[in-house]
C-alpha positions as CSV (number, residue, x, y, z in Angstrom):
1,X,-56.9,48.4,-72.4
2,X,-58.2,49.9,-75.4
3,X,-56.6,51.1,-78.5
4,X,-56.9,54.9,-78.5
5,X,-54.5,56.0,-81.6
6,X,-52.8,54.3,-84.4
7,X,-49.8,56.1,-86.4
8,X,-47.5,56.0,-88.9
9,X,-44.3,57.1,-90.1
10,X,-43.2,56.1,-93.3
11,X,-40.9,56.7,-96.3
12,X,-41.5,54.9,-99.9
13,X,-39.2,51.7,-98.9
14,X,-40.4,51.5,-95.1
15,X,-42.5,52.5,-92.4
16,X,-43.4,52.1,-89.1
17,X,-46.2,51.9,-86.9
18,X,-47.0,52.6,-83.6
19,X,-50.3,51.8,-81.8
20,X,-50.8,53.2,-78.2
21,X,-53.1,52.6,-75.5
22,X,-55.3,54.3,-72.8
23,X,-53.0,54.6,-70.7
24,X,-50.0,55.5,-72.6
25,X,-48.4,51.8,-73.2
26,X,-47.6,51.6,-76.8
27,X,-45.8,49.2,-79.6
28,X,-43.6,49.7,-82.3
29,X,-44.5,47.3,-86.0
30,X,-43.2,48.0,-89.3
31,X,-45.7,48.2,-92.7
32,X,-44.5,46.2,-95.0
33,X,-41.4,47.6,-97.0
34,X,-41.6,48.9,-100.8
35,X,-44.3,51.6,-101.6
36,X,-44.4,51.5,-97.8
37,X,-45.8,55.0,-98.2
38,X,-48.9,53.9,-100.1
39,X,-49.5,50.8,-97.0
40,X,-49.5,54.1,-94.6
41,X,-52.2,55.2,-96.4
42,X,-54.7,52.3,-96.9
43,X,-53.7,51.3,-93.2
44,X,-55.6,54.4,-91.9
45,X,-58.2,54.4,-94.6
46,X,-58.8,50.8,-94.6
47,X,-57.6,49.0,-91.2
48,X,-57.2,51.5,-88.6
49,X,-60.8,51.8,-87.6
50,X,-61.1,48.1,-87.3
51,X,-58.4,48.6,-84.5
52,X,-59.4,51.7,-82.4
53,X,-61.3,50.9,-79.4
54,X,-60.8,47.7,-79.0
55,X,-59.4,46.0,-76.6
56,X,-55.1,45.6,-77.4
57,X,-55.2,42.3,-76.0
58,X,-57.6,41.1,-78.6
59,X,-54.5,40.7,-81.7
60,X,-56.2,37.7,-83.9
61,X,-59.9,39.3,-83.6
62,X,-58.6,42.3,-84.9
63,X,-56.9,40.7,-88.1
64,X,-59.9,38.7,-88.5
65,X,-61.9,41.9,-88.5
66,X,-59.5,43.8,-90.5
67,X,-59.5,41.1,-93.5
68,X,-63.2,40.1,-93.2
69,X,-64.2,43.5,-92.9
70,X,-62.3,44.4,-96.2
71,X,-63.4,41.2,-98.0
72,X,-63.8,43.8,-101.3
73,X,-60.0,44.3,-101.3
74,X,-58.1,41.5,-101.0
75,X,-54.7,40.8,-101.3
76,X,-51.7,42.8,-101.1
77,X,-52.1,45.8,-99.6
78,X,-54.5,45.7,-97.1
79,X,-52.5,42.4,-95.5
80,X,-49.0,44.9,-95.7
81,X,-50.9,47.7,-93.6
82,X,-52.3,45.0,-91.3
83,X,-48.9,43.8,-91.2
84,X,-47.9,47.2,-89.3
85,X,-50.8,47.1,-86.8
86,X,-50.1,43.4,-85.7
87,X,-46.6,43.6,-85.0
88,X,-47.1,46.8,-83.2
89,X,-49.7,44.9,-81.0
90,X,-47.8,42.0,-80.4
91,X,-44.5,44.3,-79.2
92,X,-47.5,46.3,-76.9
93,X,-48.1,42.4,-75.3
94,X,-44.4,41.6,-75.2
95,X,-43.5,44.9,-72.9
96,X,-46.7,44.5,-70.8
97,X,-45.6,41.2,-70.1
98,X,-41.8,41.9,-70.0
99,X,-41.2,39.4,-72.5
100,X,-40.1,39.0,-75.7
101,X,-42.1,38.2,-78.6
102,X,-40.6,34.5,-79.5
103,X,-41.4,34.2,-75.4
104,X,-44.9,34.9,-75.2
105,X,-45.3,32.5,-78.6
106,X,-43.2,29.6,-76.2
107,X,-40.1,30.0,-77.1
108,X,-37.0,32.0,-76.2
109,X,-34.0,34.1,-77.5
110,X,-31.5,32.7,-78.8
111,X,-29.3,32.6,-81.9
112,X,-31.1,31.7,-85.1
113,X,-28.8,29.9,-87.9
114,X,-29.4,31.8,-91.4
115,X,-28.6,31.7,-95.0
116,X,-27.4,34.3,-97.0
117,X,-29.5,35.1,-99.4
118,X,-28.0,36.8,-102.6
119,X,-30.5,38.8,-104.5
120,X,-28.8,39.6,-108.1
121,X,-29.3,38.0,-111.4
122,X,-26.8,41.0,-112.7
123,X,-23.5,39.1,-111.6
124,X,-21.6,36.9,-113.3
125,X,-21.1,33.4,-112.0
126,X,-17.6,33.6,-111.3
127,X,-18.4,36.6,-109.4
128,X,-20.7,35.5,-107.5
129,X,-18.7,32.7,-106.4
130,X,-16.3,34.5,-105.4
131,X,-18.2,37.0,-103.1
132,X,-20.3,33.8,-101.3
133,X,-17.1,32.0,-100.3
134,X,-15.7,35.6,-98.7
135,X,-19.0,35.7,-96.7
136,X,-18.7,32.5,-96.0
137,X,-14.9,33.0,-94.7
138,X,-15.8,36.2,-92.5
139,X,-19.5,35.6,-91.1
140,X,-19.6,32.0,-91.3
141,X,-22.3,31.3,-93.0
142,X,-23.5,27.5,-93.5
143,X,-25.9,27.6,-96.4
144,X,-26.6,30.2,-99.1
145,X,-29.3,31.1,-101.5
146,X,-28.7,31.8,-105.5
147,X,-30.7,33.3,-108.4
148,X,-31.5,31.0,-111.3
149,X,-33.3,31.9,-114.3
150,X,-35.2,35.5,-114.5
151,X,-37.5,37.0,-112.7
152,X,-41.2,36.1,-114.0
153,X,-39.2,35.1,-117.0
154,X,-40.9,32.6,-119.2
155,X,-38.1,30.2,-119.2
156,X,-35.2,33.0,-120.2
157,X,-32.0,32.5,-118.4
158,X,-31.1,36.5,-117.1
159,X,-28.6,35.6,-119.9
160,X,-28.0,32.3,-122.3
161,X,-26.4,30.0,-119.9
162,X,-26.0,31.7,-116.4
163,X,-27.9,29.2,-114.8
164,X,-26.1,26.0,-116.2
165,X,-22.7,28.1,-115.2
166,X,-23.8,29.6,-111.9
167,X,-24.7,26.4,-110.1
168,X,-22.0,24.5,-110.4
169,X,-19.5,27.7,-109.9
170,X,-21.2,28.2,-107.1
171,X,-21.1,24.5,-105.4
172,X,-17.3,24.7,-106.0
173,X,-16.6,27.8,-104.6
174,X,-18.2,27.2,-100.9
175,X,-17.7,23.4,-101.0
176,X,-19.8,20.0,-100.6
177,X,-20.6,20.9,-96.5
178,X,-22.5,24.4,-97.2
179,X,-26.2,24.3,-98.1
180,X,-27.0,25.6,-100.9
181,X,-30.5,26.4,-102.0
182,X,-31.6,27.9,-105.2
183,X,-34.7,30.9,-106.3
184,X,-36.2,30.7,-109.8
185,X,-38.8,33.8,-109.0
186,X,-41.4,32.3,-111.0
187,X,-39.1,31.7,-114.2
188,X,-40.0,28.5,-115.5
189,X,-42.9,26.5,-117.0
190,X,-43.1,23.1,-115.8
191,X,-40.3,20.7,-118.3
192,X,-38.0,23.6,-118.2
193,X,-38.6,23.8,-113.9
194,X,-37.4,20.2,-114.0
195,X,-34.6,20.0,-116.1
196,X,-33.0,23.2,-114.1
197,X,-34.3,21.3,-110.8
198,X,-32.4,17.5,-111.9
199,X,-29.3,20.2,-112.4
200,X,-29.7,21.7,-108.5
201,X,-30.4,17.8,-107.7
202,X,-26.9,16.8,-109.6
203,X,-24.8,19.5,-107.2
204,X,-26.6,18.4,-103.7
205,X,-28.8,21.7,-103.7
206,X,-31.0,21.8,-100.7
207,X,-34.5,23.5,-101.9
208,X,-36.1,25.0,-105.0
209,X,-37.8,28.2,-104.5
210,X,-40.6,29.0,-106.3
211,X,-39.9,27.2,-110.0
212,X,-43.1,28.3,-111.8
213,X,-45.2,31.1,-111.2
214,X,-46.6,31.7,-108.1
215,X,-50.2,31.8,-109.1
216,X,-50.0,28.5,-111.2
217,X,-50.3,26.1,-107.8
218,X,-51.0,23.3,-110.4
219,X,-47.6,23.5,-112.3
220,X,-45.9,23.6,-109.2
221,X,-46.7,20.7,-108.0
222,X,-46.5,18.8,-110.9
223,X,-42.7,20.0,-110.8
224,X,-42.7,19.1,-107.1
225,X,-43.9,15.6,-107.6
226,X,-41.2,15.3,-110.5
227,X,-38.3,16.0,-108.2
228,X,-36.3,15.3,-104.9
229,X,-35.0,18.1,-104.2
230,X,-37.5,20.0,-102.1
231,X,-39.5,22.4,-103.4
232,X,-40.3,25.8,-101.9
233,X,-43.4,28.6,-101.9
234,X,-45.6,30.8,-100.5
235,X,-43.9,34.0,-99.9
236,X,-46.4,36.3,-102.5
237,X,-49.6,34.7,-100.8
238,X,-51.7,36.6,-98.6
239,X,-54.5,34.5,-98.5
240,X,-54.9,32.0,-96.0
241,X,-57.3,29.6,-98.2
242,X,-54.2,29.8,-100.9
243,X,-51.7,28.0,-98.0
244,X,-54.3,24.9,-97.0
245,X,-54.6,24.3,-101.2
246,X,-51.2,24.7,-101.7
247,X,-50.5,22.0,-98.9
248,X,-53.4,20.0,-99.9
249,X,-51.7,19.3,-103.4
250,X,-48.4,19.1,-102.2
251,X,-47.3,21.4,-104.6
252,X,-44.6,22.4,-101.8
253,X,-42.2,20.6,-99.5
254,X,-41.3,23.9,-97.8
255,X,-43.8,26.5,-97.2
256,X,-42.6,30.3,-97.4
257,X,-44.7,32.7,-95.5
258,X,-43.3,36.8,-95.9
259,X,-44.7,38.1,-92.1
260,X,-45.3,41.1,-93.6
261,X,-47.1,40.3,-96.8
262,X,-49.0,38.1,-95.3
263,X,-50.6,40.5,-93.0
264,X,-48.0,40.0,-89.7
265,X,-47.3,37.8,-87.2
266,X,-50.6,36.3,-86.2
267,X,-51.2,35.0,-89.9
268,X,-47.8,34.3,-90.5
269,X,-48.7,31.9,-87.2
270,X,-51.6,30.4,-88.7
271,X,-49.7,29.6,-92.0
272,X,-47.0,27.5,-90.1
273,X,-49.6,25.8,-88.1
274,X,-50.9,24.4,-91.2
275,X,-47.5,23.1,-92.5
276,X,-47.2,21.6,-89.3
277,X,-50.2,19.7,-89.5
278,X,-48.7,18.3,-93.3
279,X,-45.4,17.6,-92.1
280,X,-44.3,20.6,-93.7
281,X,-41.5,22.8,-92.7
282,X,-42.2,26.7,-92.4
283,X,-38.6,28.9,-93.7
284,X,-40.5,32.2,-93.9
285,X,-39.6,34.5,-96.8
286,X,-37.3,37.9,-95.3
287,X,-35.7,39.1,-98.0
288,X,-34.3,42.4,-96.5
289,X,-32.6,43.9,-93.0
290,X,-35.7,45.6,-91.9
291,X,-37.2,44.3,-89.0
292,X,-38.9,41.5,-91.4
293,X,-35.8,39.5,-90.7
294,X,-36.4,40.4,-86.9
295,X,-40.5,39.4,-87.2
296,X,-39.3,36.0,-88.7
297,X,-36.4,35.3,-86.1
298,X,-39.1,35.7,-83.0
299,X,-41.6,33.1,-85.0
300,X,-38.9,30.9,-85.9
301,X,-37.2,30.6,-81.9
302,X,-40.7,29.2,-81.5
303,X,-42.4,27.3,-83.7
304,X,-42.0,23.3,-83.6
305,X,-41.7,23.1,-87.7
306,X,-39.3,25.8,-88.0
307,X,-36.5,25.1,-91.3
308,X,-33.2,24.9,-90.5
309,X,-32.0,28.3,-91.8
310,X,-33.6,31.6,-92.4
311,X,-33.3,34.1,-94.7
312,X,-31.1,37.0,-94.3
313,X,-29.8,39.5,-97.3
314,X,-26.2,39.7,-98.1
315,X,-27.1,42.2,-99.9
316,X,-25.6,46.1,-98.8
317,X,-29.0,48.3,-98.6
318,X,-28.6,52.0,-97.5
319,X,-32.5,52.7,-96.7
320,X,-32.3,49.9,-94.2
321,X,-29.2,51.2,-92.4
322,X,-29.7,53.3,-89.1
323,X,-33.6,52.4,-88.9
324,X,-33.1,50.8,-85.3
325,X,-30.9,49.2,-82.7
326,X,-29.7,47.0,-81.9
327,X,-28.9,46.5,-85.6
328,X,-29.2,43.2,-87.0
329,X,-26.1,41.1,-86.8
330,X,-24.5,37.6,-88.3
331,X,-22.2,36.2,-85.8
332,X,-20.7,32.5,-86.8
333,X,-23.3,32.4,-89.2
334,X,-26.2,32.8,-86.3
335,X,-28.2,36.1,-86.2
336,X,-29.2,36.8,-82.1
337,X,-32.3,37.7,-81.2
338,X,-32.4,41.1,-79.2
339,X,-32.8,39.6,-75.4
340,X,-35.5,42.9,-74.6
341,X,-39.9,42.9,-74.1
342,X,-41.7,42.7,-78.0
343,X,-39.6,42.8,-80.5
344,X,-36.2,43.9,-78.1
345,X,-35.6,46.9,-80.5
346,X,-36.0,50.9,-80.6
347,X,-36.9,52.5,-83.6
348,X,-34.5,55.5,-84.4
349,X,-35.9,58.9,-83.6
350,X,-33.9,60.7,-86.5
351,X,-35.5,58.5,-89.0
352,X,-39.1,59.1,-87.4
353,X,-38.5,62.5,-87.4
354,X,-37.5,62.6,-90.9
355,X,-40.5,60.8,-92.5
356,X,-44.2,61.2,-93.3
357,X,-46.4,60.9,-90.0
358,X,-50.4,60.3,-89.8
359,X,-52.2,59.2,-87.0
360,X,-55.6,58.0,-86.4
361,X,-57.3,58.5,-83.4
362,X,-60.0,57.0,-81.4
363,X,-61.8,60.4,-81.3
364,X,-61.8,60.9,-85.1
């Protein structure tokens, strides 16, 4: 069927598209969040057309076409429009087929194991502590993810000697069993990546995320080659060229596609593919309880080099709250998969009715 209208409703953290067919049939995606408003707009400037008309079956010709088409604007937000249109066409295939997404990608529902994922560098170690071991008490959770260094922060500590303090107070608090894995958000230049990454080694820490900055591939593998703890990457990429270098070099054990930054599910796909084919395992940045976290859950039920935890915020975030059902749950440290076609979820009509709508049609 063709594609006859593509819309969106969006606020400035998050949006959603929808993408209908000729005969009515239509899917639900989400933009990617944070300036969500400004994706809305380059989605129906820059992608839409790419999309109307053609045939909804045809998802990975249309991404093609959407990021070869806009070769003059790569990068961020043209791959977080896209982002919106994919999903939406893949939860359009999911409910023709009466299937969910993870389904029609070979898999099936089920419970996916996460790690919560703390997101502060403004708490103190004991704090934090303190709050991970409660989590750990009433969801369950078997692994965790911390905050070392500063964000982007040219070897600073957030303050002098959080890190050295935090990592330790941390492994104490949850106990030897728990995974714990640690984020430096492209703090640290290479000797000072290493010496904090022989401290995460010390305390049995499980990964490294992102030690240098993104964008200096070389530095990061000269820390990964340094090391044995794993080290992590990939979630600010959008290009697809960027993940085969970044595997080529091994400057990543663990590669970290974001669904949504990367321009949705079908790229997302491609990206694990090729950490597959490197013995690489795919743990897919989804750093917030929008339905990133759902996106992630359907690729992970189904791909063969999927990590052993995902990502899922411990953090409490009111624009998130009320934007669907069912909401996002952690049960014995496990978040289900919605059992319904595409992505098993219904967006919430207040919220749509309460944000900025455009639409582009096949007419216009």
């Amino acid at each position: 069927m063709k594609i006859v209208s593509v819309e969106t409703f969006a606020r400035r953290e998050v949006g959603f598209v929808r993408v209908r067919a000729e005969d009515g049939a239509e899917g639900w995606g989400q933009l990617s969040t944070f300036n969500a408003d400004i994706s809305a707009l380059v989605l129906h400037r820059q992608v839409a057309r790419y999309a109307l008309g053609a045939d909804e079956a045809e998802i990975e010709a249309i991404s093609e076409r959407c990021i070869e088409g806009e070769y003059k604007f790569p990068g961020s937000y043209v791959c977080r429009a896209l982002a919106g249109l994919d999903t939406a066409l893949w939860d359009l295939r999911g409910k023709r087929a009466g299937k969910s997404v993870c389904e029609l990608l070979g898999g099936s529902p089920r419970p996916i194991p996460v790690y919560g994922s703390s997101m502060r560098r403004d708490i103190t170690p004991e704090a934090e502590a303190d709050r991970l071991r409660r989590l750990q008490d009433e969801y369950g959770f078997r692994a965790f993810k911390i905050r070392v260094g500063k964000t982007t922060g040219h070897d600073e500590d957030q303050w002098p000697g959080r890190t050295e303090a935090l990592v330790p107070a941390v492994r104490r608090a949850v106990g030897d069993r728990t995974v714990l894995l640690a984020d430096g958000n492209s703090c640290y230049r290479p000797p000072r990546a290493i010496e904090v990454g022989r401290l995460l080694e010390d305390y049995g820490y499980g990964h490294f995320e992102e030690p240098c900055p993104y964008w200096e591939l070389e530095w990061t593998a000269e820390v990964a080659a340094a090391l044995t703890i794993p080290v992590a990457g990939g979630e600010q990429d959008t290009d697809l060229a960027q993940f085969r270098r970044m595997l080529r070099m091994r400057a990543v054990d663990i590669v970290q596609p974001d669904v949504l930054y990367v321009g949705g599910l079908t790229r997302a796909r491609h990206v694990a593919r090729y950490a597959e084919a490197h013995g690489v395992p795919c743990t897919p940045h989804s750093a917030n309880r929008a339905l990133v976290t759902l996106f992630t859950a359907h690729l992970l039920a189904a791909i063969p080099n999927a990590g052993p935890f995902m990502e899922y915020s411990i953090e409490p975030t009111p624009w998130t709250e009320g934007l669907f059902s069912p909401a996002l749950k952690v049960v014995d440290g496990a978040m289900p998969i919605p059992p319904g076609p595409g992505w098993g979820v219904t967006i919430a009509p207040d919220w749509l009715a309460n944000s900025e709508h455009r639409e582009s049609r096949l007419s216009d």
